[in-house]
C-alpha positions as CSV (number, residue, x, y, z in Angstrom):
1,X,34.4,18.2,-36.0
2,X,31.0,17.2,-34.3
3,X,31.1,18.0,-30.4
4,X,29.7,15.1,-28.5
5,X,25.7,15.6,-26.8
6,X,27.9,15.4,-23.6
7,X,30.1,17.8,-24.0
8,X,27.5,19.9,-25.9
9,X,25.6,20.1,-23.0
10,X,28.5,20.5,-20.3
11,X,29.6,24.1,-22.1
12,X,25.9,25.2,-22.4
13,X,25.8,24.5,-18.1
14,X,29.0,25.9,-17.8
15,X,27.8,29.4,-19.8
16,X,24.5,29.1,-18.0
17,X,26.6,29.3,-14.8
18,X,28.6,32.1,-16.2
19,X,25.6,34.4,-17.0
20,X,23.8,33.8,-13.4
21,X,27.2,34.5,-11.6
22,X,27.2,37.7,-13.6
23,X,24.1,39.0,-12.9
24,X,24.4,38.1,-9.1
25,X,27.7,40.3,-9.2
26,X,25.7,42.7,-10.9
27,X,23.3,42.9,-8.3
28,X,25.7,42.9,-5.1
29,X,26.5,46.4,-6.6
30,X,24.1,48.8,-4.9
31,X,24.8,51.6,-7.8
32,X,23.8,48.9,-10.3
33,X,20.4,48.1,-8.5
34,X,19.7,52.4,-8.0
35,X,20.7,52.9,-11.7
36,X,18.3,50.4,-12.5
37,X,15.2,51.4,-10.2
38,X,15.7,54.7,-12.0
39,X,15.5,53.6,-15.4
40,X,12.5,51.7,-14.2
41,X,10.8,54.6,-13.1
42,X,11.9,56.6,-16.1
43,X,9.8,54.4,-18.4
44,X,6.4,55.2,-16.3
């Protein structure tokens, strides 16, 4: 069965939302952002 363009596009908001609200958890973890900066570095 053929999803509507509508509702189509309401789940790929709704997973867009999903994702941003995940990384912006991510990021409120202050481990996450030092684990991060040192894999940065690593790569230099």
């Amino acid at each position: 069965m053929k999803l509507k363009s509508h509702t189509r596009h309401a789940l790929a908001w709704a997973a867009a939302l999903v994702l941003l609200l995940a990384v912006f958890a991510l990021y409120t973890r202050p481990d996450f952002l030092v684990t991060l900066a040192d894999q940065l570095w690593a790569c230099f």
